[in-house]
C-alpha positions as CSV (number, residue, x, y, z in Angstrom):
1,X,-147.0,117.9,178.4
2,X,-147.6,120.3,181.3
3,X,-145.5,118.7,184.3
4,X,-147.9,120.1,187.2
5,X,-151.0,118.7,185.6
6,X,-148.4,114.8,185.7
7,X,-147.1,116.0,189.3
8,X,-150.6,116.5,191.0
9,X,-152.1,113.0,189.7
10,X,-148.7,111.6,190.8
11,X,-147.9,113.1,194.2
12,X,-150.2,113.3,197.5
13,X,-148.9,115.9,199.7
14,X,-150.8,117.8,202.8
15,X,-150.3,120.8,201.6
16,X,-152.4,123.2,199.9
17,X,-149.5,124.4,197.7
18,X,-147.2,122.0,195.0
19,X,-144.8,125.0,194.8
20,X,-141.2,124.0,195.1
21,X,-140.9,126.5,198.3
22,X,-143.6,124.9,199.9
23,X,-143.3,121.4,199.0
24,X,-139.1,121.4,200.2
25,X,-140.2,122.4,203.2
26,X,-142.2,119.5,203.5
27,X,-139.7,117.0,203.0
28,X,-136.7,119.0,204.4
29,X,-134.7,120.2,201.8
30,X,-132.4,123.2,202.6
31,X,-131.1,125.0,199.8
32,X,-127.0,125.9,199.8
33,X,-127.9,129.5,198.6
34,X,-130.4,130.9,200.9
35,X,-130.5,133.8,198.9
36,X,-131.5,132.3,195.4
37,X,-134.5,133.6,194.7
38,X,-136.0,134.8,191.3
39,X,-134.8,138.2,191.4
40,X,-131.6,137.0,192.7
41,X,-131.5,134.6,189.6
42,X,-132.1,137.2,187.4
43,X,-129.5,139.1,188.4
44,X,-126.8,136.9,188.3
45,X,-127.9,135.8,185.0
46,X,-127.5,139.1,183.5
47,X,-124.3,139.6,185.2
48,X,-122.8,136.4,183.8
49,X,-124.3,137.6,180.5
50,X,-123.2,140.8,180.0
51,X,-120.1,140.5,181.5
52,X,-116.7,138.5,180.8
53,X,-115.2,138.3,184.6
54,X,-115.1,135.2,186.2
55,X,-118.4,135.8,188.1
56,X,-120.9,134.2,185.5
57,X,-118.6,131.3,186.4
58,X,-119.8,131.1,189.7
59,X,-123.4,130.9,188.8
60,X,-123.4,127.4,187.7
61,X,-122.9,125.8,190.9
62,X,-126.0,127.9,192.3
63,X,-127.3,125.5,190.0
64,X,-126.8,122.4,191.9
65,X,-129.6,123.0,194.5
């Protein structure tokens, strides 16, 4: 099941956009991790991948936004 094709018959927002960005804007949602972008995800994935310090560690509450 494709979840944006369920979200837009679901959800009416004024917006022109359903993209998380957009739509947590809308409602007010402020992220812990300004930062956390996709590239920033990426990275820290293939840090806490490829490495065996305590820094992948960290990554899983970036998870809690």
């Amino acid at each position: 099941m494709d979840l944006l094709v369920a979200l837009r018959r679901s959800l009416a927002f004024p917006k022109p956009s359903l993209s998380l960005k957009v739509i947590e804007k809308y409602v007010g949602f402020e992220r812990k991790l300004p930062e956390s972008n996709g590239a920033w995800a990426m990275c820290r994935y293939i840090e806490a991948t490829e490495t065996s310090d305590a820094v992948g560690q960290d990554s899983k509450s970036a998870n809690q936004d």
